[in-house]
C-alpha positions as CSV (number, residue, x, y, z in Angstrom):
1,X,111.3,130.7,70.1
2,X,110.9,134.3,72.0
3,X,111.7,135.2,75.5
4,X,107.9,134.7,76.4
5,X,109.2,131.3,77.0
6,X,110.8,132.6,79.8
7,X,108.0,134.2,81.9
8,X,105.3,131.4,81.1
9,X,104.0,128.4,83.1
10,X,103.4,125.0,81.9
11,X,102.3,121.5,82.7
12,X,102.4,118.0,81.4
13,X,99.9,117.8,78.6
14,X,97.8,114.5,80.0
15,X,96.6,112.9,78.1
16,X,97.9,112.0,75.7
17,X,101.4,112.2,77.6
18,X,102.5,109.9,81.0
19,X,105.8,110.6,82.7
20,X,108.2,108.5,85.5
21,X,111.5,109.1,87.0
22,X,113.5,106.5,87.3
23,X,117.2,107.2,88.6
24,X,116.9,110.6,88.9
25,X,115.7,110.9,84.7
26,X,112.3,112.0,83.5
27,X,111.2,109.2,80.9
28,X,107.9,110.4,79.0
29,X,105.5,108.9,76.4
30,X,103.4,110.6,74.3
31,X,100.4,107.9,73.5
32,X,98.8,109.8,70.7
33,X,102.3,109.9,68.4
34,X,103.9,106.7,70.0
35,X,107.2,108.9,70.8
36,X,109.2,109.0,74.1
37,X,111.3,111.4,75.6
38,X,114.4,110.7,78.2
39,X,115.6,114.2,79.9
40,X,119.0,113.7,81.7
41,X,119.2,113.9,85.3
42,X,120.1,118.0,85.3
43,X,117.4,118.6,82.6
44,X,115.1,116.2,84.9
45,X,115.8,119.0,88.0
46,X,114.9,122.1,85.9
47,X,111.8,120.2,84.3
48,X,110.2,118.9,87.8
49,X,110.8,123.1,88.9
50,X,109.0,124.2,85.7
51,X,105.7,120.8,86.3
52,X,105.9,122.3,90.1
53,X,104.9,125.7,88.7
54,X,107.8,128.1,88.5
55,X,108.7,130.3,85.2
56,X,112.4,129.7,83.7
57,X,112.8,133.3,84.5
58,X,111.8,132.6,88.1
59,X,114.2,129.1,88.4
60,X,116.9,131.6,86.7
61,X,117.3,134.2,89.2
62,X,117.0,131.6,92.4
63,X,120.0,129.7,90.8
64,X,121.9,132.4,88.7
65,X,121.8,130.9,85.4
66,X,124.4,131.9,82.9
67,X,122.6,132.7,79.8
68,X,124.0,130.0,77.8
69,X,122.6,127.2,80.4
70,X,118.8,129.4,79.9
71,X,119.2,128.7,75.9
72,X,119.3,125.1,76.6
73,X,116.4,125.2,78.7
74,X,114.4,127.3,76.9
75,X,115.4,124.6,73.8
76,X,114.7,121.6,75.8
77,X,110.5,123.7,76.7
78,X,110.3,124.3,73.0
79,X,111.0,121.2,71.6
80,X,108.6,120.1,74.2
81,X,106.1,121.7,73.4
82,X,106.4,121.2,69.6
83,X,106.3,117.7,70.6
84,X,102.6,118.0,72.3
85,X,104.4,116.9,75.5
86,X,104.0,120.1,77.7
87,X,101.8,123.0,77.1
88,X,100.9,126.3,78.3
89,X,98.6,127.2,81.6
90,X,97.8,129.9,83.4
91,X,97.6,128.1,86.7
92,X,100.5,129.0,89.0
93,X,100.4,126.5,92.3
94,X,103.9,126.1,93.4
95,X,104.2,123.1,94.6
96,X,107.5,123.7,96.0
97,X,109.0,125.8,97.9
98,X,112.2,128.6,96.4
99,X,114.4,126.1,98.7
100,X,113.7,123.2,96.4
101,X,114.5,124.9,93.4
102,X,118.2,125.3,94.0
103,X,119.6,122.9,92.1
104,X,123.1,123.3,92.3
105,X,125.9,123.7,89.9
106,X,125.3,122.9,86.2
107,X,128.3,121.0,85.3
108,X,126.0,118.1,83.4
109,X,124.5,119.1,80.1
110,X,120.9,119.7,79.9
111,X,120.0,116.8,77.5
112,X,116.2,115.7,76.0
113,X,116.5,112.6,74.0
114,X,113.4,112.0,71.7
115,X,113.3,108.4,70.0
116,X,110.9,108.0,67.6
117,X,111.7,104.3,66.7
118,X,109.1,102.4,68.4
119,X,106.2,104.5,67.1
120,X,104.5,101.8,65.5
121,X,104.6,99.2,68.8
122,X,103.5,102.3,70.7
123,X,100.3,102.4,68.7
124,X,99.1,98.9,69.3
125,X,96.2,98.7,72.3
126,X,97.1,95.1,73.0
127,X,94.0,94.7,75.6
128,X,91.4,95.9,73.3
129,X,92.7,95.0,69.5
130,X,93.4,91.3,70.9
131,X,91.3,88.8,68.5
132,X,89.9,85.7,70.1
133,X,91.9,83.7,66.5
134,X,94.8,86.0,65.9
135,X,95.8,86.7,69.3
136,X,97.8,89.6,69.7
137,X,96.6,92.6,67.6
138,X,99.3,92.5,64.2
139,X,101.0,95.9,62.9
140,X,99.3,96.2,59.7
């Protein structure tokens, strides 16, 4: 990880990768590796900042980030992009405005949860595997 991280802009790599929030957290699936993510409600703030087009450097200096919270984030982007969730783009449309992007005191940790376990379920295309004898498509 280097502090290029920092001063790049990213989106949602789609597809492969859908997203929701629900409750304030960001739940994600990633179609091609069966793999979803859960960010917690604070890591959900700083991630809808960074899909509306701001740098972490930028969200940084409009909330006065201790270094220590920038770590996390910059671990959270990296794992995410390792995990072909977001990637890389040279578009900047900021979608909203500095206002928005004060989110507050960061008492809450700054947590991505990736679960792996239901890779295999994931994978199944029950519309188009479905066999007019066997029903729904079996893992195999």
């Amino acid at each position: 990880m280097t502090n290029e991280i920092k001063t790049k802009n990213f989106r949602l790599k789609t597809p492969p990768t859908i997203m929701e929030v629900i409750d304030g957290e960001a739940i994600m699936i990633n179609g091609e590796k069966g793999t979803y993510y859960n960010l917690s409600s604070q890591a959900t703030l700083i991630f809808q900042c960074i899909l509306d087009g701001y740098s972490l450097e930028e969200i940084s200096s409009l909330n006065d980030l201790e270094p220590d919270v920038g770590k996390h984030i910059e671990t959270m982007i990296d794992k995410l992009i390792n995990e072909d969730v977001l990637e890389e783009t040279n578009k900047v449309n900021h979608r909203a405005s500095p206002s928005q992007l004060m989110i507050g005191n960061f008492q809450k940790d700054i947590v991505l949860t990736i679960y792996d376990d239901m890779q295999d379920m994931l994978a199944l295309d029950p519309i188009h595997e479905a066999d007019d004898v066997v029903g729904w498509p079996e893992k195999k």
